[in-house]
N, C-alpha and C positions, 0 to 999 in steps of 0.2 A: 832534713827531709827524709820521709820515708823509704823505703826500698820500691825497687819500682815495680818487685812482686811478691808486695803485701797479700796474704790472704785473710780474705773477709767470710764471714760467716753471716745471711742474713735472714732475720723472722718478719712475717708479714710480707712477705716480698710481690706476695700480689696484689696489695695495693697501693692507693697510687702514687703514694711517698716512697715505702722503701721500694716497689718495681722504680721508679724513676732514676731511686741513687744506685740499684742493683745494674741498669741498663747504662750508668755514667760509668759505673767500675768497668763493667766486662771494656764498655772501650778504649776506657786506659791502660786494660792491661792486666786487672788486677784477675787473681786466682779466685773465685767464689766459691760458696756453699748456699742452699736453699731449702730451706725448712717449708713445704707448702700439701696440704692436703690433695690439693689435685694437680698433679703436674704438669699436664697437657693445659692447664689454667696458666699457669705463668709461662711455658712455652708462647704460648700465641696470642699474652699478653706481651711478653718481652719481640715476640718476630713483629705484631700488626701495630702493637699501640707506640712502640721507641724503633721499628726496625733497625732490633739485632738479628743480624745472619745468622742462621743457622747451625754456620763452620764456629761462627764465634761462642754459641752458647755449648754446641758439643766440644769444643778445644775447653774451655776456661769455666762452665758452671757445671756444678757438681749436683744436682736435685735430690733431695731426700722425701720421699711420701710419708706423712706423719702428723702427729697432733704434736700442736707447739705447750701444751699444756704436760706431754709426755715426758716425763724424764729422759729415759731410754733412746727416744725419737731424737731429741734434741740432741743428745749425745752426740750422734751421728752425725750431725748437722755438725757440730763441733769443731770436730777430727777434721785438719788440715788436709784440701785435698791433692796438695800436694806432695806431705809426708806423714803419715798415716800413724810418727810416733809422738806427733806433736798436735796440742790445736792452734787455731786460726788466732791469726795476730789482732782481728778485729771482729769485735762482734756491733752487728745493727739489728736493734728490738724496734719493729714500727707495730707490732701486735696491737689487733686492734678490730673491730667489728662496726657496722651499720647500725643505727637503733629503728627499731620498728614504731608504728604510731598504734594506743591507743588512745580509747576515748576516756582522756582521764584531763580534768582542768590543771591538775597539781604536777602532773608528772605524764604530759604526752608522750613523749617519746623515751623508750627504756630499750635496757641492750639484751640481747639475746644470752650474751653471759656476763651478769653486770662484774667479775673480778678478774674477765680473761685476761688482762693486761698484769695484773697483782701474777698471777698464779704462773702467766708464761713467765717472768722474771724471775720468779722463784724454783720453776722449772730449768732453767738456765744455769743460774746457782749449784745446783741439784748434780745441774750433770757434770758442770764444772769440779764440783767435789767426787764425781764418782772414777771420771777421768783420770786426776789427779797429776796432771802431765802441763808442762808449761810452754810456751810457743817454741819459734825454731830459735827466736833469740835469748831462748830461757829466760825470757822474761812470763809475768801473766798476762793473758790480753787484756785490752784497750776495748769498752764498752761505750757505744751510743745507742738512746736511749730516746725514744720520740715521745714526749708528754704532751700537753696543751699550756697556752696560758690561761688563767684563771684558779690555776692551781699553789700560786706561789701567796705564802704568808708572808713574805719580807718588804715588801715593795707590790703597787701597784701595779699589772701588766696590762691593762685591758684599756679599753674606752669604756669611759662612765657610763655610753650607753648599752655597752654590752651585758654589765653585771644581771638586770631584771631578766635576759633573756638566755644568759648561759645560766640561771638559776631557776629557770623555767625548762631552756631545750637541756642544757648536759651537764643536770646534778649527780645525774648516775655516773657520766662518761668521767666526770673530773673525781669523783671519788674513789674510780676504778685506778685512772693515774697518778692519785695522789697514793695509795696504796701501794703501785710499782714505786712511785721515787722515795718512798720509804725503806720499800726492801733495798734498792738501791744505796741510798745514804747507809745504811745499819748495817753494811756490808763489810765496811773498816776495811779493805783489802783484802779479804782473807781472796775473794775469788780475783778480783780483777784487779790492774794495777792504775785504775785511774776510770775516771769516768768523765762521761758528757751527755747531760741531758738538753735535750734540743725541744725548746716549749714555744712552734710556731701560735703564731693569731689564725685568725678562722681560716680553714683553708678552704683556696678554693680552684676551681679546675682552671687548665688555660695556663700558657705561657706570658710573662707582663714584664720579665725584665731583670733578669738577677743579679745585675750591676747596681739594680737600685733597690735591692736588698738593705734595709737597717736591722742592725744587730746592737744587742747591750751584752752584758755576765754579769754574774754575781757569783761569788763562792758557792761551792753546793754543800758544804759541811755544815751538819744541823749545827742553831746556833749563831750560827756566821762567825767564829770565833776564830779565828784565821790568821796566821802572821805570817805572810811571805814576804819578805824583802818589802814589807812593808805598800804592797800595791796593794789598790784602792778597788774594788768592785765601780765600775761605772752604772749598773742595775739595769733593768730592762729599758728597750727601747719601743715604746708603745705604738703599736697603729691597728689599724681596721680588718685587713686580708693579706694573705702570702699564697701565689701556686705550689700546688703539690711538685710544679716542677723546677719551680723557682728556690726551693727553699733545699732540695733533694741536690742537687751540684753543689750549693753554699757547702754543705756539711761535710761530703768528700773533701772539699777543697780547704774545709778548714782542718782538717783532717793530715790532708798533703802537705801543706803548705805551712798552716799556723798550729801544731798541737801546744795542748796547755801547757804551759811554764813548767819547770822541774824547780823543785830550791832543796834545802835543807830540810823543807818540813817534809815528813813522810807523804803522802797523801793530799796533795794540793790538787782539788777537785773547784771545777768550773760548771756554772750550769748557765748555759750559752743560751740566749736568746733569737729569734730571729721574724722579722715583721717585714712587713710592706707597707709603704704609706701610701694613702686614696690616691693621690697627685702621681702618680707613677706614669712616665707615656707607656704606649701597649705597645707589645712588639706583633701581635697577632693581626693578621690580617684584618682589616673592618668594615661590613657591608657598606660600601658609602650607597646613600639612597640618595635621590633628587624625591623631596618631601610633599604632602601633599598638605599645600597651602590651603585648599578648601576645610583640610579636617580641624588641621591644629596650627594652623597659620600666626603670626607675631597678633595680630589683633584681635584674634580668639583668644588667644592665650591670656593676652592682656586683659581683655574682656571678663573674661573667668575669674583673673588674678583681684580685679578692680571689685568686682560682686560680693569675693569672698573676704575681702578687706573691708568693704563698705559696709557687709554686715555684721562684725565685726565692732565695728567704729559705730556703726548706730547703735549698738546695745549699750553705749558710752552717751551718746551725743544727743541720739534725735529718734528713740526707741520707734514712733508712730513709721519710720520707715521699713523696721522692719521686714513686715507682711510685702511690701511692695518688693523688696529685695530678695527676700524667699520666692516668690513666686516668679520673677526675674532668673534666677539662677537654676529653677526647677524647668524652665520654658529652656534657656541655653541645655541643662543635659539632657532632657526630653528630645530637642530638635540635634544635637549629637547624637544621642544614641538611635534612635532611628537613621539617620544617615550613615549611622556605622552599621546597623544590623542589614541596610540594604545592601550596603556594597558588599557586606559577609556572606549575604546570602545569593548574592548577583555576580560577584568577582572577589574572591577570599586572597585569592593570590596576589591582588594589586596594592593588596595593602599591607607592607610589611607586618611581623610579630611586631617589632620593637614602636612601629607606629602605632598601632593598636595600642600597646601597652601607654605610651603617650595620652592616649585619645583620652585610655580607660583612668589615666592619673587626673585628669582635668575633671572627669564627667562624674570621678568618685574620689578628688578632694574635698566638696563639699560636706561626705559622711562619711571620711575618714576618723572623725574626732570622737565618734560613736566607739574608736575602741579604746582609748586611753578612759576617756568616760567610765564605760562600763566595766575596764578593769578595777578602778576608782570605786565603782560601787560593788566590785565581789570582794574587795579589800576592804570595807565597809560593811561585808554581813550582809547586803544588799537594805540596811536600814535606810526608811524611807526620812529619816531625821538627816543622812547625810547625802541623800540625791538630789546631783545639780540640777537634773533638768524638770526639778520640784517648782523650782520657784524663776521659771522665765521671765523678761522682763515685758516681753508682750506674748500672750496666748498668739498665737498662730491660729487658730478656727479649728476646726475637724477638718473643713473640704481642703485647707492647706496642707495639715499636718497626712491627711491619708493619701495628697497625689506626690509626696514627698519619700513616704515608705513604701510605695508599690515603685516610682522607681529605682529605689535602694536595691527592692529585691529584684527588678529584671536587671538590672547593671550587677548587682551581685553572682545572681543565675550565669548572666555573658564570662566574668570574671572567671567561676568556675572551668566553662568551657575553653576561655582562653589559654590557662593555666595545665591545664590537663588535655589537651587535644591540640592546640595551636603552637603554644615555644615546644613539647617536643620534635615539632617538624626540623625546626634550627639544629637536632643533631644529625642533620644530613647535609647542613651547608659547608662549605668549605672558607667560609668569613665569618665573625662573629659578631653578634648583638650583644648590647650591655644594655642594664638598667641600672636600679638605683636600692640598695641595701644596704645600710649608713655608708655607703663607699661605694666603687666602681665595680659590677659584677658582670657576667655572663648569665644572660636572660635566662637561661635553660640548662647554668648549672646548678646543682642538688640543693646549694643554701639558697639559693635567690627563689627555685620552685617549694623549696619546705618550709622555708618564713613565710614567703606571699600564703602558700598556701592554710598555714596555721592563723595567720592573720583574718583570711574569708572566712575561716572556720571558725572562730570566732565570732566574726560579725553575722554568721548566718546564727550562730544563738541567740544573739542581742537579737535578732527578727525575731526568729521565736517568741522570744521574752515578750516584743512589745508585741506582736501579734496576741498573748496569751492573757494581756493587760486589756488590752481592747478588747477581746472577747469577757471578760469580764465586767467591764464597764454596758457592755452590751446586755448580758444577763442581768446584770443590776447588783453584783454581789459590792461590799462595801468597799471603801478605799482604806485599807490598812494604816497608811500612812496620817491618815484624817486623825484616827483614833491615838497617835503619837504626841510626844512632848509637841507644845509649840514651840518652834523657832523664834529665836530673838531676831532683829533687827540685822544686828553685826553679823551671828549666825548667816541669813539669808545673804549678807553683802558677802561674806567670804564664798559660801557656793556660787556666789554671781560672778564672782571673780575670777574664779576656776575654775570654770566654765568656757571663761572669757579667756583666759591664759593658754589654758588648751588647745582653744582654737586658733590661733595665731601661733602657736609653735606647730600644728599639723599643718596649716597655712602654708608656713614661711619653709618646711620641710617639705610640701607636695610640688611648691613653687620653684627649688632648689633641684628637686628630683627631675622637674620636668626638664629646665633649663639643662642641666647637665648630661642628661639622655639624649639631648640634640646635638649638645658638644661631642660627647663622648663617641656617636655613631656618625657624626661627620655628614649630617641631615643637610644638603643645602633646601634654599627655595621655600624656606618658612622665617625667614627674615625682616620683611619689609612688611610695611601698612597697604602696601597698593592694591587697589581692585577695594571695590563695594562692600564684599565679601570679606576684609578684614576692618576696614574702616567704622562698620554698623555697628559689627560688635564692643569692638574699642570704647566708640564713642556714646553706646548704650552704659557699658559700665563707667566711662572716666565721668560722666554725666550725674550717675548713681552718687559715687563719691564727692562730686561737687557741691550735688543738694544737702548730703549731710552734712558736711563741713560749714555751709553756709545755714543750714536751717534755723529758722526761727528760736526752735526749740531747744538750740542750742544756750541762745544768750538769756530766753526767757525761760523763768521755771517755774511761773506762775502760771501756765499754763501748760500742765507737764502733766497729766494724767495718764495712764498707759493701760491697757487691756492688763489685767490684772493675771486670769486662766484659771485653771477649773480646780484649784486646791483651797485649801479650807484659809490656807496662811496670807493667800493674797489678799484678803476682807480686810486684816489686821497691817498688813506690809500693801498696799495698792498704789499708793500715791508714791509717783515716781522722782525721783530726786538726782541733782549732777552733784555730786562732792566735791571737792577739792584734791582729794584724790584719786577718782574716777577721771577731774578734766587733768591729771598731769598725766594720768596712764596714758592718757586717751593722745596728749602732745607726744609723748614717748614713743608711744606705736606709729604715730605718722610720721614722726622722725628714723625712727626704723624701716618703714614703707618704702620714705624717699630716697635713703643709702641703696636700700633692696635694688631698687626698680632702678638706680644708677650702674649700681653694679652689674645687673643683668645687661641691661641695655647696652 
């Protein structure tokens, strides 16, 4: 076990990782130091946001004003503040910055110094060498070291779905940290006598639980070439999110309690994992609401669920439904969203954020599919050889397809408002809302507002796009896409496919989000079928889904023609056909449907 008045030395201290574990030490006890440019900044982060006393930060933390990229500055920061011929037995690097948004598809968001993390650890280094002084144990200090995952080449760390989107949000931010555990590893000793780099999953604000913290290791020596006593790396322990304040105790505490192994090899270095899996209970207080069964009640819900399934399943089964089913599911968000813009505009405050945000996952399911889509076709070159929604299996009309994108864009229009005027109210509750971001989030913490929001951002370009499509078809200018290879047969089946696949994974994920948003905030009163008012809807859509399954057009294909739509390729591809492996998809996904809707239920 450590001394019980280890001195720490920490960088980054004002944010919300290392102030968390800075605010854990001062009340164990431990001696500090604080590298921070403005220091009335972490004073009155350390007194309002962890209420440390005031006696305690003037007894026990030492503040330095200074740039952490500074040699000299750092220096200071260094030097033990308890004996002034020694430095600190612990140093903690959380260096680290915000990235700002522009308008750029490839790379939205970029950091204000994209190497400050490279450069503060080489900065560290730096003074370490200038110093040249070893702690009070004569030993060199003990270095931790906060990176992300995403950055490790030996082992997977992430969720498969995170890879397109930390390689979208923070290519800059992991190359910055991959850059620090470079300098880190290349170090061989000379400065430090051991390290630990700590590469939580996406962080995120809020307290959830740090007993249910999972951890992995892996050796950190380039390589992996390692013989200690012959122990085995277990590798990373993969999950979804970790709190800033969840993961900031862990570290201390592995710190105290469990430091890495000593053996005969020189330099036996650990690079320590640390995750939160989605399933976690909360420890944080949670708004329970009594829900309001008129908006989002079990039989709208179902209702919704059943539409979007059914449509679905007829692009499979019994195409001529289509049109009925669009314009079914376009009538449900229509008569939604107007009863939500009344009561927004009538009584704002009786309708919870987090219900809202419900309302808005039902009534903008249906065009949610619009962005895997559209990504699909920037990844594409936007070749009109390789877009799905080229060769539909039934035209939809104009008067459908145009009461379908006006209201995309007033749900999208509400969306923005919500987003940016509405969850910030929730930072003044004293309970929290959750939604749904591959995991269990706070409505109105930073990743759940900058994905949702990068997400609208998106979809308001694809408006754009078709808006800009349709004004051309207006003016009369020609179809590009006409002038193109023809598509073969297979061709046109495989975009129908992927089309089709698409949508029943945004489906099955809007459906998952909704259901777990209810769990998660502890909604009673939106349970049951009771009242007119869930029943209509219900039984409008289970009705939907009945007549596909049973339609004519199912078992006969001799009567199978479909609205062909308004491309050059349906003349060639018109006549509509079920294969053989169209009808086992088509078993497969109703087999899928029925587990869904058990398991909800």
């Amino acid at each position: 076990m450590l001394a019980s008045k280890q001195t720490i030395a920490f960088f980054g201290a004002t944010g919300g990782c290392a102030g968390s574990s800075l605010a854990c030490a001062l009340r164990s006890g431990y001696h500090c130091t604080a590298l921070a440019r403005t220091s009335s900044k972490l004073i009155t982060s350390l007194t309002t946001d962890h209420a440390i006393p005031a006696s305690l930060i003037e007894a026990n933390l030492t503040i330095i004003q200074g740039d952490a990229k500074n040699p000299s500055d750092v220096a200071q920061a260094l030097i033990s503040p308890t004996n002034s011929l020694h430095v600190v037995d612990i140093i903690y690097s959380s260096i680290g910055a915000y990235p700002t948004f522009q308008l750029s598809l490839t790379t939205p968001f970029v950091l204000p110094d994209p190497t400050l993390c490279t450069s503060g650890m080489r900065a560290i280094f730096s003074a370490l060498s200038a110093l040249d002084i070893a702690t009070a144990s004569g030993r060199k200090p003990l270095l931790i070291a906060l990176s992300s995952t995403g950055v490790n080449g030996k082992a997977r760390d992430i969720p498969w779905l995170y890879y397109p989107l930390y390689k979208l949000l923070a290519a800059q931010l992991h190359a910055d940290k991959r850059g620090m555990e470079e300098v880190v590893l290349s170090d061989g000793g000379e400065h430090v006598r051991d390290f630990v780099i700590v590469r939580p999953t996406a962080l995120v604000d809020g307290v959830k639980g740090v007993e249910k913290v999972r951890s992995g290791w892996e050796w950190g020596v380039q390589g992996g070439k390692v013989k200690v006593e012959k122990e085995k790396e277990v590798g990373p322990a993969i999950g979804w999110t970790v709190g800033r304040t969840d993961r900031s105790p862990s570290s201390v505490r592995h710190l105290k309690y469990a430091p890495p192994p000593t053996s005969s090899h020189t330099r036996a270095r650990r690079t320590l994992h640390a995750f939160l899996n989605i399933t976690n209970p909360i420890t944080m207080a949670v708004c329970k609401i009594e829900g309001k069964s008129d908006m989002y009640g079990l039989g709208i819900r179902l209702g919704y669920y059943f539409l979007w399934y059914g449509a679905i399943l007829a692009r499979w089964l019994a195409p001529s439904e289509i049109k009925t089913l669009t314009f079914s599911t376009d009538v449900f968000v229509a008569a939604t969203f107007l009863a939500l813009v009344i009561q927004t505009l009538t009584r704002v405050e009786s309708l919870e954020p987090v219900e809202t945000y419900i309302v808005l996952l039902l009534m903008f399911g249906a065009y949610l599919a619009l962005v895997p889509i559209y990504v699909w076709r920037l990844l594409t070159a936007c070749d009109p050889y390789w877009d799905p929604t080229r060769y539909p299996r039934v035209n939809l009309g104009a008067t459908s397809a145009n009461l379908s994108f006006t209201l995309l864009i007033g749900v999208l229009v509400f969306q923005y408002w919500f987003w940016f005027e509405r969850v910030p109210d929730l930072d003044h509750r004293s309970c929290q809302q959750y939604g749904f971001v591959f995991g269990e989030v706070r409505l109105n913490s930073k990743a759940s507002v900058v994905l949702h929001a990068l997400m609208y951002f998106w979809l308001g370009l694809v408006c754009l796009y078709i808006l800009l499509l349709k004004l051309r078809a207006v003016v009369g200018f020609p179809d590009p896409g006409a002038q193109g290879r023809r598509p073969k047969r297979t061709h046109i089946e495989f975009l129908q496919h992927l089309d089709i696949w698409i949508r029943i994974v945004i489906a099955l994920a809007v459906t998952v989000a909704t259901e777990l948003t209810i769990s998660w905030n502890e909604i009673a009163g939106v349970g049951s079928l009771s009242g007119a008012s869930q029943t209509i809807p219900f039984a409008i859509g289970l009705v939907a889904v009945v007549r596909i399954l049973f339609s004519e057009r199912y078992a006969a294909s001799g009567d199978s023609k479909t609205d062909a739509g308004p491309y050059e390729a349906k003349e060639v591809h018109g006549v509509h056909y079920i294969s053989a492996f169209a009808g086992s998809e088509a078993i497969g996904l109703a087999i899928t449907l029925v587990a869904a809707f058990a398991w909800i239920v």
